[in-house]
N, C-alpha and C positions, 0 to 999 in steps of 0.2 A: 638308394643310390642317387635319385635325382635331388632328392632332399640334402645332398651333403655337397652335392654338386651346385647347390644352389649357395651353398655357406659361400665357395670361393669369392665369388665377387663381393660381396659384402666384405668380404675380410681386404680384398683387393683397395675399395673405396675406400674404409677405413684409414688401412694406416696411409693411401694416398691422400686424403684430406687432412688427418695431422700431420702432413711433411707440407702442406702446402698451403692450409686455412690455419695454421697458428697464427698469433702476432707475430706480424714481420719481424726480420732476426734484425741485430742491429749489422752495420756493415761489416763485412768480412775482417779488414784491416784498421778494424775501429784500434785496438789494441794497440795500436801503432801508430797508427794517423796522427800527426799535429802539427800541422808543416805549411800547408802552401797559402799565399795571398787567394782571397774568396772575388773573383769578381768577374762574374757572370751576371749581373742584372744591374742597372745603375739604382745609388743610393740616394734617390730626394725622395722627398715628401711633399706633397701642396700646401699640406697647411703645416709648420712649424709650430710645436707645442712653446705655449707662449712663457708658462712658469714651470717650474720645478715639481709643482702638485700636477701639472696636466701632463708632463710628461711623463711623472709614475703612473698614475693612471692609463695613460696608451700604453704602455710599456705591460702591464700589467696584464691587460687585456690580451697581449698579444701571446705571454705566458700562460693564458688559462684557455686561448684557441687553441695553441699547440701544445699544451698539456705538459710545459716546463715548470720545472716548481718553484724554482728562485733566479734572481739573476743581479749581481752586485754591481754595481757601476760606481766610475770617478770620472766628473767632468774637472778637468784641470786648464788653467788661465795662465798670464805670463808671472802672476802673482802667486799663484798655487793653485789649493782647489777649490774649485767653483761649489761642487757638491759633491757627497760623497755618500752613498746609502746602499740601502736593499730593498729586494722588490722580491712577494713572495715568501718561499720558507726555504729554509736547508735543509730540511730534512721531513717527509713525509708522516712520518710516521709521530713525531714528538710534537710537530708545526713550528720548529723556532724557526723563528722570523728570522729572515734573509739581513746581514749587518753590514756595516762598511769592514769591521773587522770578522766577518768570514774568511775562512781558511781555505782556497782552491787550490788543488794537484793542477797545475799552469801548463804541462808540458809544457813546448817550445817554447815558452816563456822563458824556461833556466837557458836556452841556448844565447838570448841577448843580452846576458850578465854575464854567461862565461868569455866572451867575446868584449865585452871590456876587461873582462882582469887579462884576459890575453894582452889587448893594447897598451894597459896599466905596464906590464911587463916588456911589452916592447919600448916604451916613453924608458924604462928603467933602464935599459940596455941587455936585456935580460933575456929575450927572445927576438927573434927574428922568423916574424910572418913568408918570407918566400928563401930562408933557407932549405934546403931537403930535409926530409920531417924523420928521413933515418941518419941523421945528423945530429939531431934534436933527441930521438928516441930509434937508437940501435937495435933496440930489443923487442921490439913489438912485432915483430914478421910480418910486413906488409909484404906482400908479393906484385910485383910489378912488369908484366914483359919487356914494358919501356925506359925501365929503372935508368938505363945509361943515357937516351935522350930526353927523356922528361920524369923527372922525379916527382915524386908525391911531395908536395910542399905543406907547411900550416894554414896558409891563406885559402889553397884547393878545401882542403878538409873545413876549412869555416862557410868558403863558399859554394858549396855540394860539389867541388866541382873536380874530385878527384879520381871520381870513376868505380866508388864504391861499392856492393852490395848493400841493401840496409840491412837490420839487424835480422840475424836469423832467430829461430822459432823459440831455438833452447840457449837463446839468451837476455829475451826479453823479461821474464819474472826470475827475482830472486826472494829468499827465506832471510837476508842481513838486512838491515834496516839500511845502516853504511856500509855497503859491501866497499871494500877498495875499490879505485878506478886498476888498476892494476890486474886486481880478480875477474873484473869486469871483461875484461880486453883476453882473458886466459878461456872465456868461457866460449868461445869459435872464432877461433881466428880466419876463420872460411869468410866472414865478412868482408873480409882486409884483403882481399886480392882481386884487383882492379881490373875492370873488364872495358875499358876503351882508352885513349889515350887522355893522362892526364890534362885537364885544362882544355876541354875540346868541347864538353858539354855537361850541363847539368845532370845529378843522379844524388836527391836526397837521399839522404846516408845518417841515420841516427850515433852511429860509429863514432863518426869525423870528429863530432862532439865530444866526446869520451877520449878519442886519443890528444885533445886541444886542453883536454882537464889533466890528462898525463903530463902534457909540456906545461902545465901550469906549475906542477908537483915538481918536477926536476928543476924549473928557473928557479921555484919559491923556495924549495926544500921542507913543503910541507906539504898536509892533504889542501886538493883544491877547494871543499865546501870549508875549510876553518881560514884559508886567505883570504878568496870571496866575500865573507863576513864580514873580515876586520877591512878589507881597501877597498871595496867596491860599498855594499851593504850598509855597512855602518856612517862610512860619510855620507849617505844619504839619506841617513834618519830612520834607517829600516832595521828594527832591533831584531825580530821573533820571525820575518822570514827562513827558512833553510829547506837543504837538502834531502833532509830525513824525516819524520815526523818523531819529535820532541814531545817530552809532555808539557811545555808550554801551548804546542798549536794544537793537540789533539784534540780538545774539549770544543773548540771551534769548527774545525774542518766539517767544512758539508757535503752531504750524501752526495753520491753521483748515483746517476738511474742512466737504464738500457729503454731501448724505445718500448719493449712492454711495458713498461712502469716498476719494474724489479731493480731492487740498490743494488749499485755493485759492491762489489766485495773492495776491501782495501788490500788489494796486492801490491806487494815491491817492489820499483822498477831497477832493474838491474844498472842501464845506461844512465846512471840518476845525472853525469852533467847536460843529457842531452834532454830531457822530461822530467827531473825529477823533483824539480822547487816544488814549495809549499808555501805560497803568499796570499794576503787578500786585497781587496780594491785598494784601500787605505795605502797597501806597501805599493803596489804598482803605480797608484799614480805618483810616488815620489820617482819613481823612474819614468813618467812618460814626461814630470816638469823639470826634470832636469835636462830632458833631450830636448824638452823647450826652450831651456835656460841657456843652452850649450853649455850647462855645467857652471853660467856664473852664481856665483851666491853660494857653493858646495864646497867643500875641501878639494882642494887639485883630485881629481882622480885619474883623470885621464886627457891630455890634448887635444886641444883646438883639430891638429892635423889627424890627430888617432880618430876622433872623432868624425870627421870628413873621411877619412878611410872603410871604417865602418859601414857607412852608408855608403857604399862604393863598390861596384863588381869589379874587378880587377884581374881576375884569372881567365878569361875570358879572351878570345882574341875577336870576337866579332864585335861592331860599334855598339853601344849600348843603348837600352831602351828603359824608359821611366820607372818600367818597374821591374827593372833588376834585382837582383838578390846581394848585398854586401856581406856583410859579417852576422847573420841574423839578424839583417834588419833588411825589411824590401818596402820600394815603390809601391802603392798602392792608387789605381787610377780610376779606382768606383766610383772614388768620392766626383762632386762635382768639383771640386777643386785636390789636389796635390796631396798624398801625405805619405807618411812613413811608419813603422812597425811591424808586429810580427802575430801571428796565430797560434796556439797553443790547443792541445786536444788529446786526453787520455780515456780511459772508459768512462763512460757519466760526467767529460768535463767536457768545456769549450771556453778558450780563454782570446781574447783582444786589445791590442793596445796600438792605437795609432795619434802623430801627434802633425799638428798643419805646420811647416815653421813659418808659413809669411801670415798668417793668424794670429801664432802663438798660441794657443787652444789643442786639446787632445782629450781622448777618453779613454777609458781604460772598463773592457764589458766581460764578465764573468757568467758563466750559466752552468749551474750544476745537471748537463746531459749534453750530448753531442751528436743530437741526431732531427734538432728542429732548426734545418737550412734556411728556409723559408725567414723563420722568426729572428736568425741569425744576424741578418741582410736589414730585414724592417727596423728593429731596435736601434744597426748600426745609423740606418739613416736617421730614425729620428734624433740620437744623438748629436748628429753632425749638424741638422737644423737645428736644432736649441741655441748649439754652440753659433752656429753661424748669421743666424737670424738678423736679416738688418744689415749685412755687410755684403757688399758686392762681389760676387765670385769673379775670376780670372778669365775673359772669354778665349776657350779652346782652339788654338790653331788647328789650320789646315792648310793644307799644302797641293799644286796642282797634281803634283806627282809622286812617287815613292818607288822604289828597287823593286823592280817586275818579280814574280815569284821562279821565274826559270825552270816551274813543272808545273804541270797541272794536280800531279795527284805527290803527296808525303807521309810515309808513314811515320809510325809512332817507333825512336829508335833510341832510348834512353830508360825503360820499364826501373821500375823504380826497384823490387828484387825481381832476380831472376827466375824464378821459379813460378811467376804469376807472369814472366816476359811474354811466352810464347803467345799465350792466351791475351795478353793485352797488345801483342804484335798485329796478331789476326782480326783483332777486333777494333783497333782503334788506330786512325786516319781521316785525312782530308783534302778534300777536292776542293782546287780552287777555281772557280772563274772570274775573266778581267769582268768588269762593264763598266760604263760611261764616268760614274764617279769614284770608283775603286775597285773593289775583291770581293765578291758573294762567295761563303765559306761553306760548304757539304760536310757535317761531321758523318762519317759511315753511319748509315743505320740509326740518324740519329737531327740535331737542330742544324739548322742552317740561321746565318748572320751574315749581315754584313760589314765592312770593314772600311776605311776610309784614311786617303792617306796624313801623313804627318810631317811637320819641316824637317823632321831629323833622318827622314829613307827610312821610316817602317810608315805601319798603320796601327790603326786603334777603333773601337768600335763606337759608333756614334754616341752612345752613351759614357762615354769613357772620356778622363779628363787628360790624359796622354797616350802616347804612345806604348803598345800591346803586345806589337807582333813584328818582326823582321824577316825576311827575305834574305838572305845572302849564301855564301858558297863556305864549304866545311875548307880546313887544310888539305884535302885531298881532289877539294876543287867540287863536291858533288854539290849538288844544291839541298838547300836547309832551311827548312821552316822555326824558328824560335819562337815559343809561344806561353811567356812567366818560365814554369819549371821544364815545358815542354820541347822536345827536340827530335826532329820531324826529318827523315831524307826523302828526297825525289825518288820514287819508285812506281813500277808498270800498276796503272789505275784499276784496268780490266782483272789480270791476277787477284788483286787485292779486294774486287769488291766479289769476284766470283767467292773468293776464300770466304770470306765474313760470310755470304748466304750460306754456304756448305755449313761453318761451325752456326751457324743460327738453327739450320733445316735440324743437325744433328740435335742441335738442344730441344727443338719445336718437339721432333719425334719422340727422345727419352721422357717429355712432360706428355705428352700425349697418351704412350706407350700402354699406361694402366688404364685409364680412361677406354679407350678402346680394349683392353684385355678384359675388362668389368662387366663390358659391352656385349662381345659377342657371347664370354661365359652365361652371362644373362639372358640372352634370346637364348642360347642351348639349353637352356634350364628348363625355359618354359614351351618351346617349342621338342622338351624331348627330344632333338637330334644334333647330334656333332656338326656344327656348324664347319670349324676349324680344328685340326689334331690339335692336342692338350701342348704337347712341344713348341707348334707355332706361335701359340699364343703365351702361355707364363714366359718363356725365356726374355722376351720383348719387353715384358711386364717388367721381371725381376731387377732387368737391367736397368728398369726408367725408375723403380721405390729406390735401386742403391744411390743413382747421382742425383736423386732428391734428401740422401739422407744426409749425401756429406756434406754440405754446410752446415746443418744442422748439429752433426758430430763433429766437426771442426770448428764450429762458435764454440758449444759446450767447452771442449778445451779450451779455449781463449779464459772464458768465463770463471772457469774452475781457475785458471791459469797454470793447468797441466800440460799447457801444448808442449813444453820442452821435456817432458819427462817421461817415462815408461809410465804410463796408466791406463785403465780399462778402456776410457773412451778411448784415446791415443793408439792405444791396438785395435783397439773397434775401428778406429776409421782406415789403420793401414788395412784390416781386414776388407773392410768395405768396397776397398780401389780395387781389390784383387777377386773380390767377389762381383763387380760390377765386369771387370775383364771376362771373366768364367762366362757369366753371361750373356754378354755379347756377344763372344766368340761362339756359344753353341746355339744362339740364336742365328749367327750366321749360319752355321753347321745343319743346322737344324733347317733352312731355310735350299739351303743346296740339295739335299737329303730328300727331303718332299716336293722338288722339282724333276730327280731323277727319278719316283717311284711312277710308274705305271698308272697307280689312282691315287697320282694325286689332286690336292681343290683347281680348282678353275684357276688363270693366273689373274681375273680381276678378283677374287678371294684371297690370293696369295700378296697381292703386290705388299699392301702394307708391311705385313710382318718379313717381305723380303727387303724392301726399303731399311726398316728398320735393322734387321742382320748386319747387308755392308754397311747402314751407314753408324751403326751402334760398332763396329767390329773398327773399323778405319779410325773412329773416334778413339779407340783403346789404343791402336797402334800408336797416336799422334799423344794422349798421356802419357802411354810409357814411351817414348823417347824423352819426355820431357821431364822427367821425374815423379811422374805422380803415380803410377800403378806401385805400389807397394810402398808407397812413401812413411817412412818414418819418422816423423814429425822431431821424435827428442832425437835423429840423430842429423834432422839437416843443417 
């Protein structure tokens, strides 16, 4: 008996050590992620690589600390390209060597092409960017509560700023190479119904994308990846990028790897205008010299004016800051000097392209994986030094003052889908204080920075080469923090930061939970005597192995890319939510039960596994309100 009693813990550690000492999983929303300007650390270097051979060299080095295997780069001049190569392999397993004509899944990259043929068609007379976009397209069922004062327009949908959901679960992978954008748009329309007032704040939306390829289809009267091609693509010398993968680019395309070091799988992306290019350095940097060029030297494709729009937030009613978001294209204020472009990111990729226009210089950085940040950031600077070496940067205004923040504390009120809102409501904010030369920022539970004002009434962070951050009042007068995609309301500090300890305490105890159930099963083993009833202690347990297991079963789906579909994992993890609920709840039960019994333990023996009951049990209550207890993944 004691002998078998001895097995539990052991079995306990166990599988608590494969949910928690694997190789880290890649991130949650890796699958989706390809969107925002990176700039959190500033981008120099001390020493500037002086040639072309030192800079593969540093570059290289920095791929073999962070265990990235390739990374293609174009440096591009007002003349063309400066250099154009690879660094590295594409592919692990073969070793070809990393080329200037590697083939990289760009995401967001397709969104700053679709965004010229959009303009291509507006220059044409053929669309209209801020007419109502069910004017445009009748038939798409966007749901709107504000439909009769503010309409969903084309411009909101390029500029995130329509109020969308992003894409839901079981619509992200498709089994069509070209699925129609039309099929695309059929597969959850639950995306498309708008959760704050249009034009009032940012909420990337991989959608917007897909329905701006739809109004491409209707102006042109053709599919949007064969327009694209011929008026956008082709005048700029770009023969073999596309949409689809072709057996032109197949033989090229390089592995994408997850932060274990496992290739991903080549899945379909359903949303293909908003992720789904296939290009390599070679083709991008004909698009980052052409935004050098402004297009002189190239077949008309698009105007001077469409051009300046582009790069321009517009949907917006607050004054704008350097690194606004236009048409897929944003401000980027790392650098130590100005630039502009856009970020890209699918499983196993990370794509970049930014160009300076008062240089004339741009580069364009490819990495087949999308989870070495670090490496991300260093590469980008040294880029930027090569290019810039020798030329005097722009010295950074400052300003004595800037728009007071009019709250001390802002939440986070723009979550990017709503199904991960609640949880990124609760957790993420920030505390402002004045002092003498600006704004000291408190992220909850998290870095503090500080801030400094700018001529334009925002601020920007000392390393930063414009302005970052604003201050001002929403339409309804609250007060607002604007921070790149970020959008912040004035709300009670004390609430918010009591909440974040609660959902922290609740997470600290479920990781805990086995660890101590391991624990005291083990002194009762060897000690021969029941420390704690068998009830007190597993229900506590079982409840912290299941909300260790679902990420773990929820990557898998990503991975397999079964999240939209009925599949074993897919029901395993709705099982799991509803098995973690059971749990909790009889752990509380459980914990009531043996407070009322007569003999029952001590209450400094008890407190834990009471702790753990309400605060595992309240944590159930606060999932399922939010959709997650029973969630089914292929039907959200």
């Amino acid at each position: 008996m004691h002998g078998r009693r001895a097995i539990v813990p052991v079995v306990v550690l166990g599988i608590y050590a494969y949910l928690t000492c694997a190789p880290e999983l890649p991130r949650l929303r890796s699958a989706i992620e390809d969107d925002m300007p990176h700039a959190s650390e500033t981008l120099e270097v001390a020493a500037p690589p002086k040639t072309i051979e030192e800079l593969r060299r540093r570059i290289e080095a920095i791929l073999e600390r962070d265990h990235v295997p390739g990374a293609a780069i174009a440096l591009v001049g007002r003349d063309g390209p400066i250099w154009i190569g690879g660094v590295g392999v594409r592919d692990r397993d073969t070793r070809a060597p990393m080329e200037a004509n590697t083939v990289f899944r760009v995401g967001s990259l397709s969104k700053s092409i679709i965004a010229l043929a959009v303009m291509r068609l507006v220059d044409e007379g053929k669309l209209d960017v801020d007419r109502p976009l069910r004017e445009i397209l009748p038939d798409v069922g966007i749901v709107n509560p504000w439909e009769d004062v503010a309409p969903v327009t084309l411009a909101q949908c390029l500029e995130h700023t329509a109020g969308f959901d992003d894409i839901r679960f079981n619509e992200i992978f498709t089994d069509d190479e070209r699925l129609p954008v039309s099929e695309a748009l059929r597969l959850n329309s639950r995306s498309r119904v708008v959760r704050w007032r249009p034009g009032t704040r940012h909420g990337y939306s991989n959608v917007g994308y897909t329905l701006a390829a739809r109004a491409i289809e209707v102006a042109s009267g053709e599919p949007f990846d064969v327009y694209v091609r011929r008026e956008i693509l082709a005048p700029m010398g770009i023969a073999d990028a596309d949409f689809a993968r072709t057996s032109a680019l197949a033989p090229r395309i390089a592995t994408g790897y997850f932060e274990d070091g496992t290739a991903v799988p080549y899945h379909r992306f359903a949303h293909r205008p908003a992720g789904g290019l296939l290009a390599s350095a070679e083709d991008l940097a004909k698009v980052v010299h052409f935004w050098i060029a402004r297009g002189d030297g190239y077949p008309r494709i698009v105007s001077a004016a469409s051009l300046a729009r582009i790069e321009r937030s517009g949907t917006l009613p607050y004054p704008h800051l350097d690194n606004d978001y236009g048409f897929a294209n944003y401000g980027d204020v790392a650098h130590p000097l100005f630039s502009r472009g856009h970020d890209g990111g699918m499983p196993g990729f990370h794509s970049s392209i930014r160009y300076f226009s008062t240089l004339g210089v741009g580069y364009v950085m490819l990495l087949n994986n999308n989870y070495a940040f670090r490496g991300y950031f260093q590469i980008r600077s040294l880029l930027y030094s090569y290019l810039t070496q020798g030329r005097a940067t722009v010295p950074v205004a400052t300003a004595a003052t800037s728009d007071r923040p009019g709250a001390e504390y802002f939440a986070l009120a723009n979550p990017r889908n709503e199904l991960f809102g609640f949880f990124d409501r609760a957790r993420v904010g920030w505390v402002i204080n004045e002092t003498a030369s600006g704004l000291r920022v408190f992220e909850l539970g998290g870095a503090s920075w500080n801030l400094v004002p700018t001529p334009d009434g925002g601020y920007r962070a000392r390393y930063e080469c414009g302005s970052s951050v604003r201050f001002t009042t929403s339409h309804d007068g609250t007060p607002i923090m604007l921070m790149s995609f970020l959008y912040a309301e004035a709300a009670a500090s004390l609430p918010a930061q009591l909440r974040y300890m609660a959902v922290s305490l609740a997470f600290a105890l479920l990781a805990i939970a086995p660890l101590w159930a391991a624990g005291v099963l083990a002194y009762s083993a060897l000690r021969r005597r029941r420390v704690l009833p068998a009830s007190l202690v597993m229900w506590p347990a079982l409840a912290g192995l299941c909300c260790l297991a679902l990420p773990r079963v929820l990557m898998a789906c990503f991975h397999r890319a079964v999240i939209g579909t009925v599949h074993p994992l897919t029901i395993a993890f709705c099982a799991l939510t509803i098995l973690f609920a059971v749990c909790s709840t009889a752990s509380l039960v459980q914990s009531v039960r043996w407070s009322l019994r007569p003999d029952r333990p001590r209450l400094l023996v008890r407190l834990f596994p009471m702790s753990c009951g309400l605060a595992f049990f309240c944590l159930t209550l606060w999932l399922g309100a939010n959709g997650w207890i029973g969630l089914r993944t292929w039907a959200w």
